[in-house]
N, CA, C and O atoms as a GROMACS GRO file, in nm:
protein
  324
    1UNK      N    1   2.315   4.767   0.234
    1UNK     CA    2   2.282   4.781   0.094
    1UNK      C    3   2.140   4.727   0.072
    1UNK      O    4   2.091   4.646   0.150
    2UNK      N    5   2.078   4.773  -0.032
    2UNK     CA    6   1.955   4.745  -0.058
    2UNK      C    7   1.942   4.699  -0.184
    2UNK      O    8   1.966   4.775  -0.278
    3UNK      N    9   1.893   4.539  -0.210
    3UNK     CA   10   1.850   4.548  -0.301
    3UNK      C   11   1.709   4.485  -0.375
    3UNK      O   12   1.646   4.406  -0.305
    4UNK      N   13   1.647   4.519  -0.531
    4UNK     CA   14   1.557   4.413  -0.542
    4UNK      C   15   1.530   4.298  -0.618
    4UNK      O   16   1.576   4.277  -0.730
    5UNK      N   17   1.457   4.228  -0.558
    5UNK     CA   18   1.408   4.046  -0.588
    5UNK      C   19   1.352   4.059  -0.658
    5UNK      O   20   1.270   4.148  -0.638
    6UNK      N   21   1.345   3.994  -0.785
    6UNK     CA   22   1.184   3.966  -0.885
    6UNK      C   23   1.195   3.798  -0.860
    6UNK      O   24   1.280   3.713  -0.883
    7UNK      N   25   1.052   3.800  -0.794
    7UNK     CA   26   1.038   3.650  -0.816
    7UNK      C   27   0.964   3.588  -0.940
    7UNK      O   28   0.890   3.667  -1.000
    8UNK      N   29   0.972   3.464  -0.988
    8UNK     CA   30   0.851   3.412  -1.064
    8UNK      C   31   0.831   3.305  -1.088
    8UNK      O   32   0.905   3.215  -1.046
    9UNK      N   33   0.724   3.284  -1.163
    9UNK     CA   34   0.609   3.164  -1.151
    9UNK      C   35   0.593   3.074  -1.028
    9UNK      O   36   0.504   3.106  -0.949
   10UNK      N   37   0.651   2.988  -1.007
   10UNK     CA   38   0.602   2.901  -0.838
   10UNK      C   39   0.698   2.966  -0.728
   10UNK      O   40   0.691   2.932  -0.610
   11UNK      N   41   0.794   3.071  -0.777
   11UNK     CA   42   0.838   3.119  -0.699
   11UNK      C   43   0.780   3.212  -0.601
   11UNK      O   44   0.779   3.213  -0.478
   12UNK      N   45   0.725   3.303  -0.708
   12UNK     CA   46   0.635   3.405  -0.643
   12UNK      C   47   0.492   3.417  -0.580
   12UNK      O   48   0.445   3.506  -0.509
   13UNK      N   49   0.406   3.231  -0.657
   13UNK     CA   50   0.346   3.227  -0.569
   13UNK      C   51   0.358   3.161  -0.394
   13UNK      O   52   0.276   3.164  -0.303
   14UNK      N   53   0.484   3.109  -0.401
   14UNK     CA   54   0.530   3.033  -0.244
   14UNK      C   55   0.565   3.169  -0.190
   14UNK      O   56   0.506   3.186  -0.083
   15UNK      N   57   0.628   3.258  -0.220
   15UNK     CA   58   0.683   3.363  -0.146
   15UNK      C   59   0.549   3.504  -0.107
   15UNK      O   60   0.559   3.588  -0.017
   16UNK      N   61   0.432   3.489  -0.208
   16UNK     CA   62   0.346   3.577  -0.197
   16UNK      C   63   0.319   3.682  -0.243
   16UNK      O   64   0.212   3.741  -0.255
   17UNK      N   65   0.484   3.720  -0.285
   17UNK     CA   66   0.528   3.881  -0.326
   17UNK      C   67   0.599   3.839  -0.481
   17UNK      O   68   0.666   3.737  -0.501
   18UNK      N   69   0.563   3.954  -0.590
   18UNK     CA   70   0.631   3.912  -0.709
   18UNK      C   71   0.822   3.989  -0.676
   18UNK      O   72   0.938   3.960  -0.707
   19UNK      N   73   0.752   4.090  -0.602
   19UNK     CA   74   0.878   4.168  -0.605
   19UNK      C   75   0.892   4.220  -0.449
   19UNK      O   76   0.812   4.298  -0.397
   20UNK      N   77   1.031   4.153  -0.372
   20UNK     CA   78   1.061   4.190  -0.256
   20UNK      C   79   1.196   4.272  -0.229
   20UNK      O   80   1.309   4.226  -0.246
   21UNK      N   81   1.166   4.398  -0.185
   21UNK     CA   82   1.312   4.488  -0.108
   21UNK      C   83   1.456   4.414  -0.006
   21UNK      O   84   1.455   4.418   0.117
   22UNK      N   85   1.549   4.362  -0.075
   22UNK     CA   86   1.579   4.307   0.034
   22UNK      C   87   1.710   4.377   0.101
   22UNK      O   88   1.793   4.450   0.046
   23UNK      N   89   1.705   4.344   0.204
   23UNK     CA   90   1.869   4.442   0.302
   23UNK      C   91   1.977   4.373   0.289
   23UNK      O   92   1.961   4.282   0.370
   24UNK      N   93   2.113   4.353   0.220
   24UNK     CA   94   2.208   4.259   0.240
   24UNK      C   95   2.299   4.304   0.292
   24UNK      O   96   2.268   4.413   0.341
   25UNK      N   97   2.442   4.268   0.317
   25UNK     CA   98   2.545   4.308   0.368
   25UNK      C   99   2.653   4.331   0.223
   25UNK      O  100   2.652   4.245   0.136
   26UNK      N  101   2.721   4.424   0.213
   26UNK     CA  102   2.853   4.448   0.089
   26UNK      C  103   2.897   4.300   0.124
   26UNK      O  104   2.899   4.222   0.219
   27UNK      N  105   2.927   4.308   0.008
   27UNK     CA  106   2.995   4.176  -0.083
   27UNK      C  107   2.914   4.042  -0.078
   27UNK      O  108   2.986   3.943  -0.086
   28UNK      N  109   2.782   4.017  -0.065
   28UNK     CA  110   2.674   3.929  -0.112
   28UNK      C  111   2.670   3.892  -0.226
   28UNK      O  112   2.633   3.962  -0.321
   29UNK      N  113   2.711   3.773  -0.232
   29UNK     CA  114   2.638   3.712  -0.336
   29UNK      C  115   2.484   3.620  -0.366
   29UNK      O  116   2.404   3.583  -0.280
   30UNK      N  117   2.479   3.604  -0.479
   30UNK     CA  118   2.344   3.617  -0.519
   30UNK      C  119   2.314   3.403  -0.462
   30UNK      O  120   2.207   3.345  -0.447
   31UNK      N  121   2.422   3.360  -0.450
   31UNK     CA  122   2.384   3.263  -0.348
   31UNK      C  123   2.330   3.235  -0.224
   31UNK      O  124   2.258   3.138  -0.202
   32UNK      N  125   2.384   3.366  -0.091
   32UNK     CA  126   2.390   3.342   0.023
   32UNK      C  127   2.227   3.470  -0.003
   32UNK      O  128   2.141   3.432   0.075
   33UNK      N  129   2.178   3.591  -0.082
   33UNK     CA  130   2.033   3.655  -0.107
   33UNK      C  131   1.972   3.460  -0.093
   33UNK      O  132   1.940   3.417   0.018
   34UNK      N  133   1.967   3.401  -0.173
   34UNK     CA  134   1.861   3.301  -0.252
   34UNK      C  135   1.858   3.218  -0.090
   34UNK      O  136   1.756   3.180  -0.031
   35UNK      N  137   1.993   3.206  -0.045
   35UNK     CA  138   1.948   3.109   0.081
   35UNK      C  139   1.898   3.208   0.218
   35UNK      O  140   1.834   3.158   0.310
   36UNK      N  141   1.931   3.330   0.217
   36UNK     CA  142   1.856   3.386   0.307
   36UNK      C  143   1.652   3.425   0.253
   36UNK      O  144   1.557   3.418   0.332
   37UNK      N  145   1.645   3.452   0.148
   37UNK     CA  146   1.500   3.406   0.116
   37UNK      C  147   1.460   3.292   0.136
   37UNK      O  148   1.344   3.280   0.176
   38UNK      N  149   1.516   3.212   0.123
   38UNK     CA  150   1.452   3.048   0.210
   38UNK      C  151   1.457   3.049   0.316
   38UNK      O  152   1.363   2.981   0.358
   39UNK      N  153   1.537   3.104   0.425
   39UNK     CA  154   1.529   3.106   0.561
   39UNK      C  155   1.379   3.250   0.601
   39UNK      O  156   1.305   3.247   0.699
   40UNK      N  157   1.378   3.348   0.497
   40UNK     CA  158   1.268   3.410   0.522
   40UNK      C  159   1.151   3.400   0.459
   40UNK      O  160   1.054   3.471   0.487
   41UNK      N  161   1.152   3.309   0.369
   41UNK     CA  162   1.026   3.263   0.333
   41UNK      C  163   1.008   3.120   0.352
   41UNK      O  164   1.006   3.075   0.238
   42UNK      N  165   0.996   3.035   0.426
   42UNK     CA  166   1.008   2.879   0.448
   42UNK      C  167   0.937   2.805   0.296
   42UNK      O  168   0.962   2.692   0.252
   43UNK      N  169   0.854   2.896   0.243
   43UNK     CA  170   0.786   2.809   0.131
   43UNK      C  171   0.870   2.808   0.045
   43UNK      O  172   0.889   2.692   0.011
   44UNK      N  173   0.947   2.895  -0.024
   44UNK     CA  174   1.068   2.832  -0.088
   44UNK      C  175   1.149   2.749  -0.083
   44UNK      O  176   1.213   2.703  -0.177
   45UNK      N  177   1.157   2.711   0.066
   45UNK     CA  178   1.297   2.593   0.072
   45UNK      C  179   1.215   2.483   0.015
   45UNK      O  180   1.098   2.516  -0.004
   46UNK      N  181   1.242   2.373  -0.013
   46UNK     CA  182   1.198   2.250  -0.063
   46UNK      C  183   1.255   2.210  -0.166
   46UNK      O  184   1.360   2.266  -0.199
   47UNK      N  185   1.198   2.090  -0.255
   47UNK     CA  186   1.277   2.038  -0.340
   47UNK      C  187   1.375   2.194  -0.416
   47UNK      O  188   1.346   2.313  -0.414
   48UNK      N  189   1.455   2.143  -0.457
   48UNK     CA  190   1.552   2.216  -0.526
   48UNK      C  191   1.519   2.202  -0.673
   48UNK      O  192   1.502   2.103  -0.745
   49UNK      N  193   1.516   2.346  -0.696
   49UNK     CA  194   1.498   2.328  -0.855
   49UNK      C  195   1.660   2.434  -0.935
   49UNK      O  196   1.750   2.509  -0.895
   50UNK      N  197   1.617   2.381  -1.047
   50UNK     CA  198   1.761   2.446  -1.140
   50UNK      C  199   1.718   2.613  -1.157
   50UNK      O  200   1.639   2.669  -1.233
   51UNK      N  201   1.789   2.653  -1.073
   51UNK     CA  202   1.734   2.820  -1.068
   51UNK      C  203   1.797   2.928  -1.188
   51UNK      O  204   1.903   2.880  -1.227
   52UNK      N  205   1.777   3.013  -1.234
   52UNK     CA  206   1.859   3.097  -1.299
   52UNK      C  207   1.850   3.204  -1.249
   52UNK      O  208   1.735   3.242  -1.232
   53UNK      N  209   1.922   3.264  -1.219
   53UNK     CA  210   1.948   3.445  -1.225
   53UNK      C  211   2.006   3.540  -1.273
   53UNK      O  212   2.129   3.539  -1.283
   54UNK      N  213   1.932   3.642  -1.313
   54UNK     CA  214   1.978   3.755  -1.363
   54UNK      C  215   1.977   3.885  -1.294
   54UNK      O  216   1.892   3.923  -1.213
   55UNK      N  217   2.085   3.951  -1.337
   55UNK     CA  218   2.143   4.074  -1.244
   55UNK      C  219   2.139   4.175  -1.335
   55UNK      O  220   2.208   4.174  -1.436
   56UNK      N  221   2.049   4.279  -1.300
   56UNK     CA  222   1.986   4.400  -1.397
   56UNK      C  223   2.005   4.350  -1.557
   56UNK      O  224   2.069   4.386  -1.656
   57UNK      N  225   1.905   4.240  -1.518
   57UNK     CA  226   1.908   4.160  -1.721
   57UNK      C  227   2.013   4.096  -1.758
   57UNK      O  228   2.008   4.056  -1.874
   58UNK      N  229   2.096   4.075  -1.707
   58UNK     CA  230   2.207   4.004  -1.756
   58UNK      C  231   2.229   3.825  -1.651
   58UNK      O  232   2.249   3.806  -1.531
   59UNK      N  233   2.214   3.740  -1.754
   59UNK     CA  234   2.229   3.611  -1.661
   59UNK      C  235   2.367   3.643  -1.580
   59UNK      O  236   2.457   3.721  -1.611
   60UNK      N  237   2.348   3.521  -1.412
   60UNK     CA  238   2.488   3.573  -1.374
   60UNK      C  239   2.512   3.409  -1.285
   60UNK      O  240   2.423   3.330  -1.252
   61UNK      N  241   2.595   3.402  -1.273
   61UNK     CA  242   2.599   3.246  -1.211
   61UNK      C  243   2.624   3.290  -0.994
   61UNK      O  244   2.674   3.391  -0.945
   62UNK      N  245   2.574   3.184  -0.933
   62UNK     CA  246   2.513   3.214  -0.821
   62UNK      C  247   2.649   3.268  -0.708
   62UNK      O  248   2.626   3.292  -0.590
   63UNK      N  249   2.757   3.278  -0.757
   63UNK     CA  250   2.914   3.324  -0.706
   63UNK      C  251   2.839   3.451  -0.733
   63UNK      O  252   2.827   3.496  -0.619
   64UNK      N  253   2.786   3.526  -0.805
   64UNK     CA  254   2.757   3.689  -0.851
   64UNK      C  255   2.762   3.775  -0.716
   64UNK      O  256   2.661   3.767  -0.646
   65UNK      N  257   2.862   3.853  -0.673
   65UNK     CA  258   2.895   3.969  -0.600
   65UNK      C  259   2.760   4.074  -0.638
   65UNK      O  260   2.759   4.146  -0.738
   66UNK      N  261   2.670   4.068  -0.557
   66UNK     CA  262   2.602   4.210  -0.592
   66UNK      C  263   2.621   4.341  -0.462
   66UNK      O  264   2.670   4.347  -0.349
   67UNK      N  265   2.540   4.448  -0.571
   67UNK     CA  266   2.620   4.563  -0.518
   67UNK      C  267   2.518   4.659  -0.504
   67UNK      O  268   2.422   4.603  -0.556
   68UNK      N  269   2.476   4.785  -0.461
   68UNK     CA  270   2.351   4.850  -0.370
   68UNK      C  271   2.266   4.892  -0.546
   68UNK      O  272   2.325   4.896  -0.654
   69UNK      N  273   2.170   4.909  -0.529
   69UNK     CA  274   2.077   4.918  -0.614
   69UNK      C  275   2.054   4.830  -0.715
   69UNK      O  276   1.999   4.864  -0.820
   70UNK      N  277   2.108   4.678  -0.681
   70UNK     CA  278   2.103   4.632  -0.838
   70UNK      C  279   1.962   4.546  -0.833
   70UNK      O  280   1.922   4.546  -0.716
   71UNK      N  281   1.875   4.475  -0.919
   71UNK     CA  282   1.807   4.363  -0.944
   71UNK      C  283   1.828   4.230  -0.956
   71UNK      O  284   1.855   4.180  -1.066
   72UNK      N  285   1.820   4.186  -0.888
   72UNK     CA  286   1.812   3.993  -0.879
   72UNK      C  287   1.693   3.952  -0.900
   72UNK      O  288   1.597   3.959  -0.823
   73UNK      N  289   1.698   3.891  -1.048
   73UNK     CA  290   1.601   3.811  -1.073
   73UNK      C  291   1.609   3.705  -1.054
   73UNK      O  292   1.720   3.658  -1.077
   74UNK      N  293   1.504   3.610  -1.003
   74UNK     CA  294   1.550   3.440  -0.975
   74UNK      C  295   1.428   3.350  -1.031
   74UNK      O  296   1.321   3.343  -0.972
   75UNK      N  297   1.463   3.268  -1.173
   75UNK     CA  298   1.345   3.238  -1.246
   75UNK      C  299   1.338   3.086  -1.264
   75UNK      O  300   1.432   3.050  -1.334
   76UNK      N  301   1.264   2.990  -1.228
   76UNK     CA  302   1.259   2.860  -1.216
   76UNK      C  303   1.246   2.800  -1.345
   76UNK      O  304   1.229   2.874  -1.442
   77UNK      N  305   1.252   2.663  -1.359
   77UNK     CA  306   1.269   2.634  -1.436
   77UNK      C  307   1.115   2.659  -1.503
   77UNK      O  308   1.022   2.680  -1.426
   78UNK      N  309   1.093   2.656  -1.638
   78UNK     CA  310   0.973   2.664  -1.714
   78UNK      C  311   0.955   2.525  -1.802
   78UNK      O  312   1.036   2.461  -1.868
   79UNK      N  313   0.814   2.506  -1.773
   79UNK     CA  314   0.741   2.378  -1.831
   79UNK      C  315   0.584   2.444  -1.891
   79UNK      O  316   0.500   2.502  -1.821
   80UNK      N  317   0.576   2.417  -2.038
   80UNK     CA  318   0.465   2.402  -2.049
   80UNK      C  319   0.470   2.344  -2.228
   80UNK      O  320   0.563   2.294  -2.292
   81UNK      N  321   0.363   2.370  -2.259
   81UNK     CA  322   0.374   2.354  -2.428
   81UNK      C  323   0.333   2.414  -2.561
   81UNK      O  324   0.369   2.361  -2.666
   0.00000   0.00000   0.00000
């Protein structure tokens, strides 16, 4: 199955790419995508931040079953003023 990543703000600059294609296996969830992007991008792993994701626009908590064509967005926390 194929699906795609939107990264952002310190996400996307550690990873390089705003938006990456990724290959998973049926019945992935949007936990074991987020820890295989840390194993393929090493600049992501590090401190842990409170992540959110959304699945074609809709928030989804990190148990989320995804399925071939969908969007995983993964958006860090936001600070500014």
């Amino acid at each position: 199955m194929t699906i795609k990543v939107k990264l952002f703000a310190i996400l996307r600059e550690r990873a390089g790419a705003a938006e990456i294609s990724q290959q998973i296996a049926e019945g992935s969830t949007v936990a074991q995508v987020w820890q295989t992007l840390q194993n393929d991008y090493p600049k992501l792993a590090g401190p842990t931040f409170r992540l959110l994701y959304a699945v074609n626009q809709n928030y989804v908590s990190p148990d989320h079953v995804l399925r071939d064509g969908d969007e995983l967005a993964i958006i860090p926390p936001v600070s500014g003023g």
